[in-house]
C-alpha positions as CSV (number, residue, x, y, z in Angstrom):
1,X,0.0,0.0,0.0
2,X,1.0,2.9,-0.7
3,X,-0.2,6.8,0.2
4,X,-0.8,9.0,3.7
5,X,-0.1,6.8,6.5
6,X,-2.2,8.1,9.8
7,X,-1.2,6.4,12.9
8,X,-3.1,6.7,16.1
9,X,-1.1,7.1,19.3
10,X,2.1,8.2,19.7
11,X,3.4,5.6,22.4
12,X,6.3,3.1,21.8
13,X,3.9,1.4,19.7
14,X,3.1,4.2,17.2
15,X,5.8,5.7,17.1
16,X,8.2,2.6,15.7
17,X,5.5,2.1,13.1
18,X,5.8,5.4,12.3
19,X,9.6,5.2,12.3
20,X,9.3,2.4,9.9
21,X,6.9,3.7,7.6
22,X,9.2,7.1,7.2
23,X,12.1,5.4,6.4
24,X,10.5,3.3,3.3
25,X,9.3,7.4,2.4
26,X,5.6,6.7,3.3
27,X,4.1,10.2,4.5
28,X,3.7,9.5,8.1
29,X,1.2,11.5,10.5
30,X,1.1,10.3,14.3
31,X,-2.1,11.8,16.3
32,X,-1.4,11.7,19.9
33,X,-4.5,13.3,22.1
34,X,-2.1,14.5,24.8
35,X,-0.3,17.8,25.1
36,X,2.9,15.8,24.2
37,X,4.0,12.5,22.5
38,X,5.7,9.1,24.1
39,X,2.8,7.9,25.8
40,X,4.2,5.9,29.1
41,X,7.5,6.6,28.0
42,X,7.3,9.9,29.1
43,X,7.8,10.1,33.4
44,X,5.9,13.4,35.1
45,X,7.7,15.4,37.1
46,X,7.3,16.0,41.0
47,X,8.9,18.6,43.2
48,X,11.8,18.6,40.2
49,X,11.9,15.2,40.1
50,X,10.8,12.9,37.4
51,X,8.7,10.5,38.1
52,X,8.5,6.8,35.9
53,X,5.5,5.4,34.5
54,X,5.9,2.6,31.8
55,X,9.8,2.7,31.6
56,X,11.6,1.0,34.8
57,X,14.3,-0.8,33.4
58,X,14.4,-3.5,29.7
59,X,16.3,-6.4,28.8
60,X,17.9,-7.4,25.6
61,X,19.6,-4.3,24.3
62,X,23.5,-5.4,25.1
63,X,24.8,-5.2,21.0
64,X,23.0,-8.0,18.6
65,X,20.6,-8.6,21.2
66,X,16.6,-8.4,19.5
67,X,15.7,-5.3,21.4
68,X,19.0,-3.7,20.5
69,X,18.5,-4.7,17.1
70,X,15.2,-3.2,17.0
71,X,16.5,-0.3,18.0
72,X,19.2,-0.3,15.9
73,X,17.1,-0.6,12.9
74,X,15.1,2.3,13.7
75,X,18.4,4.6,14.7
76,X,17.4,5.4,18.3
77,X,20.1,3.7,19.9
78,X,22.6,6.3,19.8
79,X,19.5,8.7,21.4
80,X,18.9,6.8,24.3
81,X,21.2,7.1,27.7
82,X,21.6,3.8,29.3
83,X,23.2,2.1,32.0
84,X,23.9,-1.6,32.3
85,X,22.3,-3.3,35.4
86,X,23.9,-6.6,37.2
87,X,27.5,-4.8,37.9
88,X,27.3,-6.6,41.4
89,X,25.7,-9.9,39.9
90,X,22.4,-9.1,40.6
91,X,19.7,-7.5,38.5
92,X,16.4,-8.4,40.4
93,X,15.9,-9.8,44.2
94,X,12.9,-11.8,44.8
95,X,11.8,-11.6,48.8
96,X,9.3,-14.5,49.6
97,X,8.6,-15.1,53.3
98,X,10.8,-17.7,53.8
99,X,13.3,-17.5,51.2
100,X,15.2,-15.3,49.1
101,X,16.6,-15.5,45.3
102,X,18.7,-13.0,42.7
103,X,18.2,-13.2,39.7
104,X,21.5,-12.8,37.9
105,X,22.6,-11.2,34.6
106,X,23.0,-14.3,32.4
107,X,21.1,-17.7,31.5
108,X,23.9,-19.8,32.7
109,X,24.5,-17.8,36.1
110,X,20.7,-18.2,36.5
111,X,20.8,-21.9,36.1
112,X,23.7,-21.9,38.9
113,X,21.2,-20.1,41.1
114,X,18.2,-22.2,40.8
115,X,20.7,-25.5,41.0
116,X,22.1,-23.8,44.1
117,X,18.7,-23.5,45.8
118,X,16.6,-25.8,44.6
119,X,19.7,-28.8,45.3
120,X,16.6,-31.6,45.1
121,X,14.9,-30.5,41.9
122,X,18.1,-30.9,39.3
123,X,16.1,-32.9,37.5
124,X,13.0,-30.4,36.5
125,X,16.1,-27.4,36.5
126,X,17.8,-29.3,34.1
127,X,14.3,-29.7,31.5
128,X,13.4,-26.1,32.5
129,X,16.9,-24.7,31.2
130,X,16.7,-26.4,28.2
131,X,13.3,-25.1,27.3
132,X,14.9,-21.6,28.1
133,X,17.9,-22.1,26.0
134,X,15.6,-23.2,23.2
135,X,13.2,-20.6,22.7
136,X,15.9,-18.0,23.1
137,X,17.8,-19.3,20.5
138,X,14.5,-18.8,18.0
139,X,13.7,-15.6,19.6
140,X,17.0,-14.2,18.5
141,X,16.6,-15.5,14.8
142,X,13.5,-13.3,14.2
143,X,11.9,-16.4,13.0
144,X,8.6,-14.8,13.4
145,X,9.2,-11.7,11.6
146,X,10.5,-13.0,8.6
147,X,9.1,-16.7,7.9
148,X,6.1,-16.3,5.6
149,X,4.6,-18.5,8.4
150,X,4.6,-19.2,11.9
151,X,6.3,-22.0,11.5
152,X,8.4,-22.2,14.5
153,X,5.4,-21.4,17.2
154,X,4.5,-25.1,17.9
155,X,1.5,-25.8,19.7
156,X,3.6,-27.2,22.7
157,X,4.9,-23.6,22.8
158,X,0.9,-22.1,23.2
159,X,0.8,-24.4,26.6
160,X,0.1,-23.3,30.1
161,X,3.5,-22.9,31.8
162,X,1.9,-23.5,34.9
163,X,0.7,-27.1,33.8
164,X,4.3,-27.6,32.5
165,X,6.1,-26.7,36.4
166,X,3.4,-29.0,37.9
167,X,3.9,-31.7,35.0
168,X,7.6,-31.4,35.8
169,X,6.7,-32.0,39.6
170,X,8.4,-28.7,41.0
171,X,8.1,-27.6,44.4
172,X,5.9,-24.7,45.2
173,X,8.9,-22.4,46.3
174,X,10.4,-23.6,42.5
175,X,7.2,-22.7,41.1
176,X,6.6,-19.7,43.8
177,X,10.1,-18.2,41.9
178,X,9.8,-18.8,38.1
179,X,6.2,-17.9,38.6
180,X,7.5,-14.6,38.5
181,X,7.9,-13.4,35.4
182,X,4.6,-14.3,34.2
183,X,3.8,-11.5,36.3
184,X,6.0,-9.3,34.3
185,X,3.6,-9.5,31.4
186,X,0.4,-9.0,33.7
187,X,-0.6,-12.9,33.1
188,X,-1.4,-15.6,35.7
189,X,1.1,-18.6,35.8
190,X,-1.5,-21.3,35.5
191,X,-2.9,-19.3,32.5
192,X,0.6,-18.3,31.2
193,X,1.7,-19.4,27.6
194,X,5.1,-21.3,27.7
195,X,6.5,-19.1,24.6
196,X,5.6,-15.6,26.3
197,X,6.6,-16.6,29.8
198,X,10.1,-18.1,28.1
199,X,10.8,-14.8,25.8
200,X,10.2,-12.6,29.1
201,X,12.3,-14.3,31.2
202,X,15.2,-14.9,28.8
203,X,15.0,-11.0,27.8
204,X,16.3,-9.8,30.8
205,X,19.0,-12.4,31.6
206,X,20.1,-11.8,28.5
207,X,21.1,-8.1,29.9
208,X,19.4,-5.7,31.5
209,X,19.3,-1.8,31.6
210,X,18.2,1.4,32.8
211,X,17.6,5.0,31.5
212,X,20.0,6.9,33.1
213,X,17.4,10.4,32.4
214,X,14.3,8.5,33.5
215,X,12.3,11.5,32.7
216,X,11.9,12.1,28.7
217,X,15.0,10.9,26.7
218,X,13.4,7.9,25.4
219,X,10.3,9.1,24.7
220,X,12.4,12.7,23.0
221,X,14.6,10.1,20.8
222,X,11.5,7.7,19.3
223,X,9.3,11.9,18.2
224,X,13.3,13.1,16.8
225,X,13.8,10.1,15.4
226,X,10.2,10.6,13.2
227,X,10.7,14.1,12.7
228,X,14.0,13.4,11.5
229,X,12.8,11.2,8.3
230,X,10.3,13.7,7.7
231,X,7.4,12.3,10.0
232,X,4.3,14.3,11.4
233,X,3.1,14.1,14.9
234,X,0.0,16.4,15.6
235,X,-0.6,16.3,19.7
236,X,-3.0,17.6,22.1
237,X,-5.9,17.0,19.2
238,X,-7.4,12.8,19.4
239,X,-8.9,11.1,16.6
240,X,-12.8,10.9,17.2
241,X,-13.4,9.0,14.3
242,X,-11.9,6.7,11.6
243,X,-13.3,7.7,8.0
244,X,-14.6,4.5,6.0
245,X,-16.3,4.5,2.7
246,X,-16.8,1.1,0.6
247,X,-15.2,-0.8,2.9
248,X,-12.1,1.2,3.0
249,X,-10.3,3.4,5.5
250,X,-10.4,7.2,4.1
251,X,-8.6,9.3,7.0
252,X,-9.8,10.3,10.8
253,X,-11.7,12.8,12.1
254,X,-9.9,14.5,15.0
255,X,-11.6,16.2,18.0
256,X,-11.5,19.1,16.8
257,X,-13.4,18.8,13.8
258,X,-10.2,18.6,12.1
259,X,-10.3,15.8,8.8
260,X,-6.8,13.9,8.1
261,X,-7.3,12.0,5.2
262,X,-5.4,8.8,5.2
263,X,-5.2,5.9,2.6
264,X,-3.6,3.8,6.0
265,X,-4.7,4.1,9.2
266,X,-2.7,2.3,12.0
267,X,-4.1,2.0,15.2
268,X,-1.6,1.6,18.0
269,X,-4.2,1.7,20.6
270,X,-6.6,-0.7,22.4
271,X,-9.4,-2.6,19.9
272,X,-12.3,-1.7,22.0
273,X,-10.9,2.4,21.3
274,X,-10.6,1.4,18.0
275,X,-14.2,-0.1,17.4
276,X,-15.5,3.2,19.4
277,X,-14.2,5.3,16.2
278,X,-15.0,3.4,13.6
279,X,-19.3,3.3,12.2
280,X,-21.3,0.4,13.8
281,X,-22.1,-1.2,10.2
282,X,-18.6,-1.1,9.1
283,X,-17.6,-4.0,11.3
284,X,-19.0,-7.2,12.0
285,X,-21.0,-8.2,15.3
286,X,-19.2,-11.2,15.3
287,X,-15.6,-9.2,15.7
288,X,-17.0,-7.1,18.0
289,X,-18.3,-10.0,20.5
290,X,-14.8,-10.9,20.0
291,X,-13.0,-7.8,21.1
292,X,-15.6,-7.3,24.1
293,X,-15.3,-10.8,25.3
294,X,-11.6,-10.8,25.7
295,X,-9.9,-10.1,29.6
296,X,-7.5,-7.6,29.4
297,X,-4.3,-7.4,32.2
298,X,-5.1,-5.3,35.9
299,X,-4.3,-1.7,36.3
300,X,-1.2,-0.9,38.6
301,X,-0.9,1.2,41.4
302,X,2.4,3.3,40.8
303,X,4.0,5.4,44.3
304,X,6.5,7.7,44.1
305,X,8.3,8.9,47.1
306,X,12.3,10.3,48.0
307,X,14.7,8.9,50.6
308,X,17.3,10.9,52.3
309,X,20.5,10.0,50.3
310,X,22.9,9.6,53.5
311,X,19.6,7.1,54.7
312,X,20.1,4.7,52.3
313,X,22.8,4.7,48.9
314,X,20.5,3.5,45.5
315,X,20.3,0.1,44.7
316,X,21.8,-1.2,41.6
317,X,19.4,-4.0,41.5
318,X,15.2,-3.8,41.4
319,X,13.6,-5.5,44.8
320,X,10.6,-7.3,44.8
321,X,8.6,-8.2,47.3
322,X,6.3,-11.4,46.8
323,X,3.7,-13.0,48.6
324,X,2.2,-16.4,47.7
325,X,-0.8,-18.9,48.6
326,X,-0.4,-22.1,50.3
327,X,-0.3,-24.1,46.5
328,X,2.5,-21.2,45.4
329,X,0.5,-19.4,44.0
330,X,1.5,-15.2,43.6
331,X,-1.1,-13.5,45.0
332,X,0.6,-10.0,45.8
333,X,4.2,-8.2,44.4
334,X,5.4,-5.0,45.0
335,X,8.5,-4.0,42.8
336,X,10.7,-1.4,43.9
337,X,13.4,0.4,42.5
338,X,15.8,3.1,44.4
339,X,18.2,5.4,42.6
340,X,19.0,8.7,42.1
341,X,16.7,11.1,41.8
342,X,18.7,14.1,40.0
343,X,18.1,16.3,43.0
344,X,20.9,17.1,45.8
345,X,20.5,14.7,48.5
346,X,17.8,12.5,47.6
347,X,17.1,9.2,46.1
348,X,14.1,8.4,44.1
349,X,11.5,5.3,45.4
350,X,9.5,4.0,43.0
351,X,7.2,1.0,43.9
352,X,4.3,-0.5,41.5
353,X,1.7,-3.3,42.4
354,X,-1.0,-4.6,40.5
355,X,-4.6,-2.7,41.0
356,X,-8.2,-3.8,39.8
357,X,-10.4,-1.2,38.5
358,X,-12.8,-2.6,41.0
359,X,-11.0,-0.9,43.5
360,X,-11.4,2.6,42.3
361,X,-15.4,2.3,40.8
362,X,-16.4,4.8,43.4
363,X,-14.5,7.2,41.4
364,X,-14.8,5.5,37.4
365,X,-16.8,8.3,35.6
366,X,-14.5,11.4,36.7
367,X,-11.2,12.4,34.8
368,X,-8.1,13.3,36.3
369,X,-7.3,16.5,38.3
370,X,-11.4,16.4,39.0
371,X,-11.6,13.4,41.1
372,X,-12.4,14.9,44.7
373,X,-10.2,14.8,48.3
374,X,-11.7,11.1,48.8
375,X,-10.1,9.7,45.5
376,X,-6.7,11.9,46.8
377,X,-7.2,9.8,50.4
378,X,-7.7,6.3,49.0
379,X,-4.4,7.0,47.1
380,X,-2.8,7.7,49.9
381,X,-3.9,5.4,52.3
382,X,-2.9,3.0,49.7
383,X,0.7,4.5,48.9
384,X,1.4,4.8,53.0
385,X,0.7,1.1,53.0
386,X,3.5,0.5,50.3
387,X,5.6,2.8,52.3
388,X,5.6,1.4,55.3
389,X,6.1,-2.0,54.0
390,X,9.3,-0.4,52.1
391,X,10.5,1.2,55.2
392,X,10.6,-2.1,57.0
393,X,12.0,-3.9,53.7
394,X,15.0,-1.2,53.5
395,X,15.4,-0.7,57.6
396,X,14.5,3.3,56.9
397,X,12.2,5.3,58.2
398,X,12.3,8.2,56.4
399,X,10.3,7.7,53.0
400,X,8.5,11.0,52.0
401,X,5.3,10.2,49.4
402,X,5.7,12.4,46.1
403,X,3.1,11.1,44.1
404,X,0.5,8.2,43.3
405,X,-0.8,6.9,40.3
406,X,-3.6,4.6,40.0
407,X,-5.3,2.8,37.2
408,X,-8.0,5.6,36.8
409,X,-4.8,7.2,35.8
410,X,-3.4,5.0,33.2
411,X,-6.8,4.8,31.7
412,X,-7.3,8.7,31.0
413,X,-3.9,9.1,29.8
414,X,-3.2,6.5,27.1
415,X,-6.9,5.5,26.8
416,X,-6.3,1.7,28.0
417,X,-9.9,0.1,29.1
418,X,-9.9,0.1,32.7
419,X,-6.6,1.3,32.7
420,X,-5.1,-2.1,31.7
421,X,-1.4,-1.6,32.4
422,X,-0.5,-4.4,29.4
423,X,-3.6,-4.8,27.3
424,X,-5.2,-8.0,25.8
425,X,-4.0,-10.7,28.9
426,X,-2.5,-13.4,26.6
427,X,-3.4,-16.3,28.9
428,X,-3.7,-19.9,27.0
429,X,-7.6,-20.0,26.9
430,X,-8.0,-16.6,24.7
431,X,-4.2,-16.8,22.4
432,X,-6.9,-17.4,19.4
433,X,-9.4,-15.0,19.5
434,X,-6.4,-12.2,20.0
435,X,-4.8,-13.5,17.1
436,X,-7.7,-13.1,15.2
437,X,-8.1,-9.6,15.9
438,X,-5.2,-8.5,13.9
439,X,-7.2,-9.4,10.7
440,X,-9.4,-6.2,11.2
441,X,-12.6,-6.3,8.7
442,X,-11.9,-2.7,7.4
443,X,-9.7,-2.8,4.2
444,X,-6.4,-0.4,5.2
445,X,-6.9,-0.6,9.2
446,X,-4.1,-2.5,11.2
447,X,-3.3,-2.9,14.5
448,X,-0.1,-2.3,16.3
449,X,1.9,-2.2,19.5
450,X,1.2,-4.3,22.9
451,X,-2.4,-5.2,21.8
452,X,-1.1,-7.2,18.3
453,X,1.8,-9.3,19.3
454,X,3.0,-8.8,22.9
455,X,3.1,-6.7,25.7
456,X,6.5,-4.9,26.8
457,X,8.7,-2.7,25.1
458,X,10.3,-5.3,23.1
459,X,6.6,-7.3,22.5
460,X,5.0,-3.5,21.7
461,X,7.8,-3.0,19.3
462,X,7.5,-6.6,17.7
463,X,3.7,-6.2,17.1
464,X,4.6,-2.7,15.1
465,X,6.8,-4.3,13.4
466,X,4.5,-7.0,12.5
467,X,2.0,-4.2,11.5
468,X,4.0,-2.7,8.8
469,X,4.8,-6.1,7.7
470,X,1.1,-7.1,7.1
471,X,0.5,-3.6,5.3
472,X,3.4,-3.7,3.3
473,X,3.8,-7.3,2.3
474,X,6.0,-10.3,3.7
475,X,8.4,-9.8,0.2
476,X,8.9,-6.1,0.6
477,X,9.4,-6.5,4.2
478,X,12.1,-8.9,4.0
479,X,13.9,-6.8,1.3
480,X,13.7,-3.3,2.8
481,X,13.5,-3.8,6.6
482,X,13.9,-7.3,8.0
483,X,17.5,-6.5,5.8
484,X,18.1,-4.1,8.9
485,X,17.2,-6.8,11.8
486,X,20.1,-9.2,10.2
């Protein structure tokens, strides 16, 4: 296809399509409803601090790594400060009640740690480490991207990862610990896909990073990077409407009143927002029983609070505290991360948990800034909670609260249903009805970012990718961008 490409948000998601797109000379337009573009890329700032919302810390991105190579293909690498976690041998520390583990930088230190603590369950470490080694191997081929086919997603790959630890007769503290980074991707273990869980996990062992501006350098370099090649991002003005005659997508109406037409239209945004723009007879009941059926991942509840530097030095690691059921089961995590904050004297606390909308109805139909004292209280009951929880984790006492973000607030600012933190929850029982959402019943309408392929930067960035390979064609793909992921 060629013509006027119009993307619709300008979060990691959109803006790598749009990256894309520029550099094979489409005319791009990103419309981002916000003031400013990068979506949760993009911290807010607090008392001059800024604060982090979708951007803690990635894996993948040491050199010929996937997510480096992704990045490398779009030239945002050299844009993007970074610093290079596990210099002590430890990128995350997992805090159960009765036992602790660190996760180290590397699949084979990692297998050392598990053999190490787990001395009685060599067996099951020794099937669980292949499977590991395996699918990291095909994740770093791109076989995905550039087979005509799924060929190397086996059904076996599609199973419940949960099933597979209790097949392999682990213990609940093994299973308690790798049920970790199913969590990662919003996604219970029982209900987790083997080839997700697998790809998450082996991501950050691979190497793992952190911005070292955690306010807008990553967000600035994906908008420079567009402008660069000629791109056009038009912010603080949503699309209200998607334009379709015959079938066809013919531009967007924007909140404004404002028409862009558009012989493309790429929506890097949720599937129920999409559906919302586009006219009830254009698409079919059947899709949209689809879309409203599926169970999307839990909000998060985001605190940010400062430390007295001479009270505690940052950590060069991430902290999480777990909690579990009697079966193993994670019921309850808090991560935590504590560095420096760019102001004299103070280190920077940021702690997330998981958050159902339930838990905020009382306050569902109001908008940000507009929410009353008794939304501001539950907040902060909540966040003193956290605190004091961290303040016994850390031995301080001195943790002053900056800021809390629940998932009332994720939902007004990218738009995410019920402020979904990841999207679409790829869980076993629902991997084919998502799938079938990317073949959208409007002829030039495709879906990218965390809602196509995978949640994540590296999953967002993938289902782009994918998205510009289903608009453009598998052979032109291959020849004039999979060419830059080799």
């Amino acid at each position: 296809m060629a013509g006027q490409v119009l993307i619709i948000g300008s979060g990691i998601g959109g803006l790598t399509a749009g990256i894309i797109l520029a550099q094979l000379k489409h005319p791009v337009t990103v419309v981002e409803r916000n003031p400013r573009p990068g979506g949760l890329m993009r911290s807010y700032r607090r008392s001059g601090i800024d604060c982090p919302v979708g951007v803690h810390y990635l894996g993948a991105l040491d050199r010929g790594q996937i997510l480096r190579r992704l990045w490398d293909a779009i030239g945002v690498t050299p844009l993007i400060p970074l610093e290079r976690m596990g210099a002590e041998g430890v990128i995350d520390r997992y805090i159960f009640d009765d036992f602790e583990f660190n996760l180290p930088s590397g699949i084979d230190p990692f297998e050392e740690n598990l053999r190490r603590t787990f001395p009685e369950e060599q067996c099951q470490i020794t099937m669980i480490m292949a499977d590991l080694r395996e699918i990291s191997r095909s994740l770093s081929t791109f076989d995905f991207l550039l087979s005509p086919a799924l060929s190397d997603l086996f059904p076996e790959r599609f199973a419940s990862m949960g099933e597979r630890l209790s097949n392999l007769g682990c213990s609940i503290r093994l299973a308690s610990l790798l049920g970790v980074p199913a969590g990662l991707i919003g996604v219970p273990l029982r209900e987790c896909p083997v080839y997700y869980y697998y790809i998450t996990l082996a991501s950050y062992l691979m190497s793992s990073w952190r911005l070292v501006d955690s306010g807008t350098a990553m967000a600035e370099a994906f908008v420079s990077q567009l402008q660069s090649l000629g791109g056009n991002i038009v912010a603080g003005d949503g699309v209200a409407a998607i334009q379709v005659e015959a079938g066809h997508v013919k531009g967007a109406v924007l909140s404004s009143g404002r028409i862009l037409p558009a012989d493309v239209v790429i929506a890097a945004v949720h599937p129920e927002t999409v559906l919302s723009m586009l006219p009830d007879d254009m698409v079919r009941p059947s899709y949209r029983e689809r879309v409203g059926q599926l169970e999307n991942t839990k909000g998060l509840l985001g605190v940010n609070a400062v430390v007295a530097a001479d009270l505690h030095r940052p950590l060069p690691y991430n902290v999480y505290r777990l909690y579990t059921e009697a079966d193993g089961s994670l019921t309850r995590g808090i991560f935590h991360q504590l560095r420096e904050s760019g102001q004299p004297g103070m280190n920077l606390l940021s702690m997330i948990t998981t958050s159902d909308i339930e838990e905020w109805r009382p306050w569902e139909k109001t908008m940000s800034g507009r929410r009353g004292e008794d939304y501001k209280e539950a907040k902060e009951k909540r966040a003193h909670w956290m605190i004091e929880e961290a303040a016994e984790l850390f031995g301080i006492r001195d943790i002053n609260l900056l800021d809390v973000y629940s998932p009332l607030t994720i939902r007004d600012g990218v738009n995410s249903p019920g402020g979904s933190a990841y999207g679409i929850m790829r869980t076993t029982k629902q991997l084919m009805k998502v799938a079938s959402l990317n073949r959208v019943p409007v002829k030039g309408l495709f879906l990218a970012g965390q809602n196509r392929l995978a949640s994540g930067i590296m999953g967002t960035m993938l289902g782009s990718f994918q998205a510009v390979r289903q608009m453009i064609g598998h052979e032109k793909f291959i020849r004039e961008v999979a060419v830059r992921l080799i």
